[in-house]
C-alpha positions as CSV (number, residue, x, y, z in Angstrom):
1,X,2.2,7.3,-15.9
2,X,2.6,8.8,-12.9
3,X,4.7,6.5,-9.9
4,X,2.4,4.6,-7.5
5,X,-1.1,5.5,-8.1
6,X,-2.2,3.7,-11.4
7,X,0.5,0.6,-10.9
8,X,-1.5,0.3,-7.7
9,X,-4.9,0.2,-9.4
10,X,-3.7,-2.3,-11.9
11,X,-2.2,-4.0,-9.1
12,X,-5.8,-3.9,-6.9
13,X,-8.0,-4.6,-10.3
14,X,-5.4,-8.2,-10.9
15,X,-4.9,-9.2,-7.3
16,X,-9.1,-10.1,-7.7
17,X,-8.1,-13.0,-10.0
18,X,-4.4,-13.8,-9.1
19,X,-3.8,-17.1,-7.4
20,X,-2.3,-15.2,-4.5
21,X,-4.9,-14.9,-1.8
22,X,-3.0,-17.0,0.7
23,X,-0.1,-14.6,0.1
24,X,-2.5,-11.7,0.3
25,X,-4.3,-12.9,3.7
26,X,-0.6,-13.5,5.3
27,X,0.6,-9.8,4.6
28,X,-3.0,-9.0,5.7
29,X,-2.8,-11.0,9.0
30,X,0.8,-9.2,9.8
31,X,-0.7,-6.0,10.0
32,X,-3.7,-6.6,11.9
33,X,-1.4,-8.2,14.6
34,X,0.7,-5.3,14.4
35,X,-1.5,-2.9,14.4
36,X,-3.5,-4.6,17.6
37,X,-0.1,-4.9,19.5
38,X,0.6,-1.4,18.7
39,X,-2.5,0.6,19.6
40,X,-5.0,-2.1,21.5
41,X,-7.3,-4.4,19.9
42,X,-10.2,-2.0,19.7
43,X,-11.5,-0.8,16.1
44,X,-13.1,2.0,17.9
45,X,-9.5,3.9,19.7
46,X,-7.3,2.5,16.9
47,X,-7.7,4.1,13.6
48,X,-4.6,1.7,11.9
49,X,-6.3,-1.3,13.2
50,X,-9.5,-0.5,12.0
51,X,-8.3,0.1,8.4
52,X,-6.5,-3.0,8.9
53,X,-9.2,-5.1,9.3
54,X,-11.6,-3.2,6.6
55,X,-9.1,-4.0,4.2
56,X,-9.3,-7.7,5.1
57,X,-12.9,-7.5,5.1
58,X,-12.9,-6.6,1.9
59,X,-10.6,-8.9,0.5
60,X,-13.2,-11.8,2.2
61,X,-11.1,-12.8,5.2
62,X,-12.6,-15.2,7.4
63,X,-14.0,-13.3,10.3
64,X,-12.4,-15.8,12.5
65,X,-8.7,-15.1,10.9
66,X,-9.1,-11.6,11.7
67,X,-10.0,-12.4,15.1
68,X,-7.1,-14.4,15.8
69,X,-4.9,-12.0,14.4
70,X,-5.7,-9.1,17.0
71,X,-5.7,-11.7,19.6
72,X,-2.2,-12.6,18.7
73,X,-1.3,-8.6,18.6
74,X,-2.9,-8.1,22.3
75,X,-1.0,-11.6,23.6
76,X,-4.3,-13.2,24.4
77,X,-2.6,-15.9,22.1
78,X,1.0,-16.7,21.4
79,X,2.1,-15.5,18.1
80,X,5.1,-14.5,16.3
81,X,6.7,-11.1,17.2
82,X,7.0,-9.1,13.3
83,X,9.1,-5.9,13.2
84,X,8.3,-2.8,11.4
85,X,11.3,-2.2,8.8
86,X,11.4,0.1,6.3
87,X,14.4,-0.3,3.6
88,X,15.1,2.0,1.2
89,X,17.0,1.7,-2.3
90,X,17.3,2.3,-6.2
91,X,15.6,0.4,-9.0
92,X,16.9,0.4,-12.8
93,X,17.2,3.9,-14.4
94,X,18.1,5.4,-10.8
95,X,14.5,4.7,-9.7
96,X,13.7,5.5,-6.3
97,X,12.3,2.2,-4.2
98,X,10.5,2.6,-0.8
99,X,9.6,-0.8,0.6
100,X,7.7,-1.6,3.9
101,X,8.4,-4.9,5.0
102,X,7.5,-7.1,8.3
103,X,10.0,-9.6,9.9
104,X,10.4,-11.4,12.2
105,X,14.1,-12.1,11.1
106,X,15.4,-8.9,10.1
107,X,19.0,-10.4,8.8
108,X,17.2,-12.9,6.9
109,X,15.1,-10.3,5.1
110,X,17.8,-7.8,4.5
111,X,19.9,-10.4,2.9
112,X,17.1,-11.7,0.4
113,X,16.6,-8.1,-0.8
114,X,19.6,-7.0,-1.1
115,X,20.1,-10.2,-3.5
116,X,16.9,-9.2,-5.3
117,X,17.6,-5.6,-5.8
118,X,21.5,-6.5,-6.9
119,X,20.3,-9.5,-9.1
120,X,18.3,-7.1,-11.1
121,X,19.5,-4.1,-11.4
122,X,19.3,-2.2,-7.9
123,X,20.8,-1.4,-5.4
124,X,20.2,-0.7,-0.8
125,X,20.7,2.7,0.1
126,X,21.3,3.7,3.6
127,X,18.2,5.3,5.6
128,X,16.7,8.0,4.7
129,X,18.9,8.2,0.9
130,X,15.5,8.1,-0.8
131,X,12.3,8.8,2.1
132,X,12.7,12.3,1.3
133,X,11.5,11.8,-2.4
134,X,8.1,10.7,-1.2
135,X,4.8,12.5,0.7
136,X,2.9,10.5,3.0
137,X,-0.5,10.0,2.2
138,X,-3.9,9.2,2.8
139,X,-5.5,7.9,-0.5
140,X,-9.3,6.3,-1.0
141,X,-11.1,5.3,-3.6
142,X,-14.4,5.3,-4.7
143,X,-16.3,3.5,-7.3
144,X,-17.2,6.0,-10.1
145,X,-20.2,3.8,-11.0
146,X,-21.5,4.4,-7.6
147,X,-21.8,8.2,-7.0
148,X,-21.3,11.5,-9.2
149,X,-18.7,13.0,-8.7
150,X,-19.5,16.8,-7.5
151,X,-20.8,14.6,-4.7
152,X,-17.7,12.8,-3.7
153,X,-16.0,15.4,-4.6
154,X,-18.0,18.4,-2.3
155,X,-17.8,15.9,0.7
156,X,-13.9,15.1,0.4
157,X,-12.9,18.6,0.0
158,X,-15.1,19.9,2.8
159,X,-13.8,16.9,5.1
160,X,-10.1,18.6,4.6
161,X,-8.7,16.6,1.0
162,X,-6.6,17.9,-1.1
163,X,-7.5,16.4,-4.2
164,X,-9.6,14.4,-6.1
165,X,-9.0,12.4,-9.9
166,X,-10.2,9.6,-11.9
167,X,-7.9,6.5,-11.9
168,X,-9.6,3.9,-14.1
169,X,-13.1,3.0,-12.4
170,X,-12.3,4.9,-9.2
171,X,-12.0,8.5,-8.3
172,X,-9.0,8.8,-5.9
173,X,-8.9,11.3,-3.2
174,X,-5.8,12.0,-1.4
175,X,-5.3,13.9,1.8
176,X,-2.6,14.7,4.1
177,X,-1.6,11.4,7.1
178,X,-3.6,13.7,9.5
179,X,-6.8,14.5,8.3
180,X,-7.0,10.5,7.2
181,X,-10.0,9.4,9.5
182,X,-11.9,12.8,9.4
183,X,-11.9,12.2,5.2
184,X,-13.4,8.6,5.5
185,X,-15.5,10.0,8.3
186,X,-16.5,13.1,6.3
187,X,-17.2,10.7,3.4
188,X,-19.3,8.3,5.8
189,X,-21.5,11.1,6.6
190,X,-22.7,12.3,3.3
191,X,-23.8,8.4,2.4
192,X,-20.8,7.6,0.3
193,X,-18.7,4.2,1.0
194,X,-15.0,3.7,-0.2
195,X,-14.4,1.0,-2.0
196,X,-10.5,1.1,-0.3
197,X,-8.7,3.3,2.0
198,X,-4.9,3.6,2.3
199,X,-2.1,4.8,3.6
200,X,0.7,5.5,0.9
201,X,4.0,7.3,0.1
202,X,3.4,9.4,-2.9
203,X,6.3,10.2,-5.3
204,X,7.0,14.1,-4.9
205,X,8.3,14.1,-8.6
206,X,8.9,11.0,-11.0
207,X,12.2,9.6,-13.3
208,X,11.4,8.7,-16.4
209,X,11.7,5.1,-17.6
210,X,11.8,2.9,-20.8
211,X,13.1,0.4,-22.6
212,X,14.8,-1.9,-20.8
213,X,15.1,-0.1,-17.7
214,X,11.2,-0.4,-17.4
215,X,10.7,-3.8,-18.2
216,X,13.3,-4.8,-15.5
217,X,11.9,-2.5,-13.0
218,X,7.7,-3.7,-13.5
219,X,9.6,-7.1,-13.0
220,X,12.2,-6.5,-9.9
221,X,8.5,-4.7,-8.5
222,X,7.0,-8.0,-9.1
223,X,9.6,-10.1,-7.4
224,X,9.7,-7.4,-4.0
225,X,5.6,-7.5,-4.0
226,X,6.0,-11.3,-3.9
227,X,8.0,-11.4,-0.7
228,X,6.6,-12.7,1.9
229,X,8.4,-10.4,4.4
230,X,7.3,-7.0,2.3
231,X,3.9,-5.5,3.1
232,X,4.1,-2.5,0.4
233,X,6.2,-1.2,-2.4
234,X,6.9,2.2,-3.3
235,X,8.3,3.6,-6.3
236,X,8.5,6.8,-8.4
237,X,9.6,5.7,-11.8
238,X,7.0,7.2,-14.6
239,X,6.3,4.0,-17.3
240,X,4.3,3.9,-20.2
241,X,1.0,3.2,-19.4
242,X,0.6,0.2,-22.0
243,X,3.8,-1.1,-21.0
244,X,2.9,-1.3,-17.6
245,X,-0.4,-2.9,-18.4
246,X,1.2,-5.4,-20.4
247,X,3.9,-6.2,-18.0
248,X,3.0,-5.6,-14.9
């Protein structure tokens, strides 16, 4: 199994029935805020915001939550102030981790991961000790049910993709950070919808693991997904599809 892409679709396919939504709708809410206090709280001149707020549309968040969310990112109501981190680090079997957290108490969040990683079986690295391993990339997915694939696939490539595959019931298209909008856009114009659009750090090559080693990396995964503070997880350890399916 390849790093991110198919634990994310697992991931996606289970977060439907996990008891997790308020969890979900709080990571949710931190980047909308962000997002607006970044680059404005229109959809139409902010590309991050927009994707933002699609991905909380389609997760059902009240339209009034995502409101309030780019209010509080453009001030026109008090709200916490989250930082962007990113902390970087190793995972059992010398995996590389990539996390992307929000805080608005760096030293608290540090110290909780550090104890996580350490606690089973990782370790912080310094910045930069494992960005290097990773491309960012636009991904999206689209439901193989709903269109054929020379379709999806014509529009993607002519729209600047590099790539298109089947992962489970999607195909997944990836393209380079830039050409991110003109893809969904390219997409939008020959009548096909995405069923999810993201941004993600795609393993340039992957580490074997088993055994052990995997079943205490699916679960130290686990545990970093489940903080509050982190918005995404990164990783490029290759596991056993079953395993991971089992496990994860």
């Amino acid at each position: 199994m390849s790093g991110h892409s198919k634990w994310s679709s697992i991931k996606r396919k289970k977060a439907v029935t996990d008891a997790k939504r308020g969890q979900h709708f709080t990571k949710l809410i931190r980047e909308i805020t962000v997002a607006a206090r970044e680059g404005g709280g229109s959809l139409e001149g902010n590309h991050r915001l927009r994707l933002a707020v699609d991905t909380a549309k389609a997760a059902n968040m009240p339209a009034e939550n995502i409101e309030r969310a780019i209010k509080k990112g453009t001030g026109e109501i008090e709200g916490v102030v989250y930082q962007e981190v990113v902390y970087e680090g190793y995972g059992p079997g010398g995996v590389a981790l990539y996390l992307e957290v929000m805080t608005d108490n760096g030293n608290r969040t540090v110290a909780a991961l550090r104890h996580m990683l350490e606690r089973n079986g990782g370790n912080l690295g310094a910045s930069g000790s494992v960005a290097w391993q990773f491309d960012r990339k636009g991904q999206v997915f689209v439901d193989t049910s709903q269109y054929e694939e020379d379709r999806v696939l014509e529009a993607a490539l002519e729209a600047g993709a590099e790539d298109l595959a089947r992962e489970g019931s999607d195909y997944l298209i990836t393209c380079e950070a830039a050409v991110f909008q003109e893809v969904q856009e390219g997409l939008g114009r020959a009548g096909i919808e995405p069923s999810q659009t993201e941004m993600s750090m795609i393993p340039k090559a992957g580490v074997d693991v088993a055994g052990e080693d995997a079943e205490r990396l699916i679960k130290l995964i686990g545990l970093l997904e489940d903080h509050d503070d982190v918005q995404k997880v990164y990783s490029n350890g290759n596991i056993d599809e079953e395993l991971l399916a089992r496990v994860g």
